[in-house]
C-alpha positions as CSV (number, residue, x, y, z in Angstrom):
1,X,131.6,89.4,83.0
2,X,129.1,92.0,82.8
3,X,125.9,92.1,84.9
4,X,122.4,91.1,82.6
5,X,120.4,94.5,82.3
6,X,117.5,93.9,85.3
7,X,119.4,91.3,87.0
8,X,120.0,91.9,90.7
9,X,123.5,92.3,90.3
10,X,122.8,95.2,88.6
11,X,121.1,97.0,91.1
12,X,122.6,99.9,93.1
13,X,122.6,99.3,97.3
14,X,121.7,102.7,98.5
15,X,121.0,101.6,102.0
16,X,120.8,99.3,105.0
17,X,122.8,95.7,105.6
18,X,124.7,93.5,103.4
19,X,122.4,91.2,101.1
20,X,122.0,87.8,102.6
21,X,121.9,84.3,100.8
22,X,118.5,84.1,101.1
23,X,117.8,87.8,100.5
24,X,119.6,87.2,97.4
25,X,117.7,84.3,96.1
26,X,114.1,85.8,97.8
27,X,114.8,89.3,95.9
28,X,115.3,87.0,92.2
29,X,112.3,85.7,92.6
30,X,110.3,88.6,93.4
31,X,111.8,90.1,90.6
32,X,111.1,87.8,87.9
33,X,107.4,87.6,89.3
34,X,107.4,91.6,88.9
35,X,108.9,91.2,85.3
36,X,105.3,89.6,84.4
37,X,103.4,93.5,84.9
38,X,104.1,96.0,82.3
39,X,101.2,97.7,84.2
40,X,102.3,99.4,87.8
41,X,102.7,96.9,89.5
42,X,104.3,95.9,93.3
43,X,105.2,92.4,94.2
44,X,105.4,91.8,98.1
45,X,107.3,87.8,98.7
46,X,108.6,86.3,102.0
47,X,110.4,83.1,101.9
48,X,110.7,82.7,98.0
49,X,106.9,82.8,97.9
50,X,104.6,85.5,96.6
51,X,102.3,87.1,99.2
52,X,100.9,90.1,98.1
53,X,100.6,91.2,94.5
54,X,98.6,94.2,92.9
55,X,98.6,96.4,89.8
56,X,96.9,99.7,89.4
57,X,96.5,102.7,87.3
58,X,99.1,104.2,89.3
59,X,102.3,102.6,91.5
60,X,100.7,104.0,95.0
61,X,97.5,102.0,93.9
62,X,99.5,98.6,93.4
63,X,101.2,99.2,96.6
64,X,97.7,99.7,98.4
65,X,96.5,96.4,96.9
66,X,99.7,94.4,97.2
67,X,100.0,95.5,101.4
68,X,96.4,94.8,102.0
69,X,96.5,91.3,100.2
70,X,98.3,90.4,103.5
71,X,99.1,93.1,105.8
72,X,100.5,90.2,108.1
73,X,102.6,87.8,105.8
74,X,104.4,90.4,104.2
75,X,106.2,91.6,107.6
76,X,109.5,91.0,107.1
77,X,109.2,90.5,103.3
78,X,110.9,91.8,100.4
79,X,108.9,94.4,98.1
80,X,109.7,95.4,94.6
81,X,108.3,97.8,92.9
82,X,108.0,98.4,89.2
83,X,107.5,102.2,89.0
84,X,109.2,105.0,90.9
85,X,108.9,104.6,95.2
86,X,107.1,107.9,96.2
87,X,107.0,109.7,99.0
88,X,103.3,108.8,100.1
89,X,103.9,105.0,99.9
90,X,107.4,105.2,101.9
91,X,105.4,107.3,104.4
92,X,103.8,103.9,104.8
93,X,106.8,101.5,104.1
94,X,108.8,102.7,106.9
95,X,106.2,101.7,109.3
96,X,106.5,98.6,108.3
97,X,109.2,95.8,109.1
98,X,110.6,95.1,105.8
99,X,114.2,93.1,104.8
100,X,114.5,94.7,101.3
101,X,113.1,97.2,98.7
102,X,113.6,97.3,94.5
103,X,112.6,99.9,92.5
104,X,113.8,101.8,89.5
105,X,113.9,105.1,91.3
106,X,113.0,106.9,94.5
107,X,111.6,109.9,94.9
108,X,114.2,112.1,97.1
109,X,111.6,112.6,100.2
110,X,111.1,109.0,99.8
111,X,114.2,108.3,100.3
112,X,115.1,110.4,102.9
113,X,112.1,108.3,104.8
114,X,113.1,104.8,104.0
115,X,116.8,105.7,105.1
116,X,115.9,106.2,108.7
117,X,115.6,101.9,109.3
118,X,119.2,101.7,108.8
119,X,119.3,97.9,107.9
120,X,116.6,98.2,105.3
121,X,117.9,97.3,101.9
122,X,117.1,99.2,99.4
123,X,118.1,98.7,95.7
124,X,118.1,100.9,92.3
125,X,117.7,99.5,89.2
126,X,116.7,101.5,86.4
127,X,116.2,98.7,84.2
128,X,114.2,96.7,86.3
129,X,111.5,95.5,83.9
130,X,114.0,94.3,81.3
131,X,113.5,90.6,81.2
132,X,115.8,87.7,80.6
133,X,116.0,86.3,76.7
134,X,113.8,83.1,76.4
135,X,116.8,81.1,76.1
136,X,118.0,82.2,79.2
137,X,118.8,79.1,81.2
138,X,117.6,77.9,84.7
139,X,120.7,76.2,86.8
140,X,119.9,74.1,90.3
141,X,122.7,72.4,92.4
142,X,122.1,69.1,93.4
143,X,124.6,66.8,95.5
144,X,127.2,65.7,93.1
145,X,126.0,68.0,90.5
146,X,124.1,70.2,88.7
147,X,120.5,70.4,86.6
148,X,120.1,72.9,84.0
149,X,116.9,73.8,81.8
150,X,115.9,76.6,79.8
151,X,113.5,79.3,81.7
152,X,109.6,79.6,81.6
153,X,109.6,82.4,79.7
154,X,106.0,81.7,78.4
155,X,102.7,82.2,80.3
156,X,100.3,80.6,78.3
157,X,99.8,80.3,74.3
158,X,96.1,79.6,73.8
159,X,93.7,78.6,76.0
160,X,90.0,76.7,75.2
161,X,87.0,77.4,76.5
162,X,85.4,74.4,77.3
163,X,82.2,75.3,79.9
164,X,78.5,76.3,78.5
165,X,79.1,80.0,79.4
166,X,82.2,81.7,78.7
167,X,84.3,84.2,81.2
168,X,83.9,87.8,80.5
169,X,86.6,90.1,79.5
170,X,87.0,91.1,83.4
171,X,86.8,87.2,84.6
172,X,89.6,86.5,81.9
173,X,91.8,89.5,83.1
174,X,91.5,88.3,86.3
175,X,92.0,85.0,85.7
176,X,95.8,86.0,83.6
177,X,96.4,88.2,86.4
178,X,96.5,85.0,88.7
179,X,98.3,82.8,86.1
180,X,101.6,85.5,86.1
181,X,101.5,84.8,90.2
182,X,100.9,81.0,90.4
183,X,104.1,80.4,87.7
184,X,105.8,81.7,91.2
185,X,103.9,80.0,94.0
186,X,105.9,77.0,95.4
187,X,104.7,73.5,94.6
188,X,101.4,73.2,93.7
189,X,100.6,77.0,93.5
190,X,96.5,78.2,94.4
191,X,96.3,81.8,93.7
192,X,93.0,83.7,94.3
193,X,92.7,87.3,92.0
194,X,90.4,89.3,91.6
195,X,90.6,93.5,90.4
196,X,94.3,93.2,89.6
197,X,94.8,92.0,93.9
198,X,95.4,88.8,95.1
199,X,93.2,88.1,98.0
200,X,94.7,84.5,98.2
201,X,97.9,82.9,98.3
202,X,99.1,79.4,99.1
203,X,101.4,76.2,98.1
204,X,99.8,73.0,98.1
205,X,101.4,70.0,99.8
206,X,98.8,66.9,99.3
């Protein structure tokens, strides 16, 4: 069976340990999250949830923003990285503890970098914005079973404004910015955006 273009399995290892189970399942979702951006973008997750996400006019810009949305919960996260790793922003990877790195490409100086932590992961996939078909289909496990439903492959069709002044061009951009992270937060997702940067991130329990 062959690999789905973008998929994980698709993606070249060029260094560090063996993928775990949960690197495995932690990279998807950081993936699909980064599939959202056509802008450059760089998603940072830890533990299946988003922690730091920014877009900018260029990749070394959505890195700045996605580290400093959370300089401390993204230790030990997983970063991917819709636009080609440079040498500038691996400069400031590497001093980092991270478990695992997607990008399209890598510049050869950055890669030279990011290949001194030996057990950093790092993955190539060309094709990383290529996103699943809207039919593609979402498969749980449960005990004794399985549950299977088709993917949320929509952000949002129309939206009403219903308060006495309406958002701005900038408060909207912001505001779809946010909606692309919360689809990814863990139960009831709060996402706080502003300038293409999350400044806040959190699942709510109660």
């Amino acid at each position: 069976m062959e690999n789905a273009c973008g998929s994980l399995p698709s993606a070249k290892q060029l260094n560090g340990k063996e993928l775990s189970f949960n690197n495995i399942n932690d990279t998807h979702g950081a993936l699909e999250l980064l599939k959202e951006f056509d802008e450059p973008t760089v998603v940072a997750c830890k533990h299946g949830n988003p922690c730091g996400v920014g877009s900018g006019s260029d990749i070394y810009e959505a890195w700045t923003k996605a580290f400093n949305a959370d300089k401390t919960s993204i230790f030990g996260g997983i970063v991917t990285v819709n636009r080609e790793v440079t040498a500038k922003m691996a400069e400031e990877m590497k001093e980092i503890f991270l478990e695992v790195i997607v990008a399209p490409s890598f510049e050869k100086e950055a890669l030279e970098l990011l290949k001194t932590k030996k057990n950093l992961r790092l993955l190539e996939l060309p094709d990383i914005s290529v996103k699943q078909p809207e039919n593609a289909l979402d498969i749980k496990k449960i005990n004794g079973g399985i549950i299977v439903q088709t993917i949320d492959a929509k952000l949002l069709d129309e939206y009403t404004v219903v308060t006495d002044r309406k958002p701005t061009d900038k408060e909207l951009e912001d505001m779809m910015f946010g909606l692309k992270v919360v689809k990814f937060a863990k139960s009831n997702g709060i996402v706080l955006a502003k300038d293409k940067q999350t400044i806040g991130i959190g699942p709510r329990t109660s």
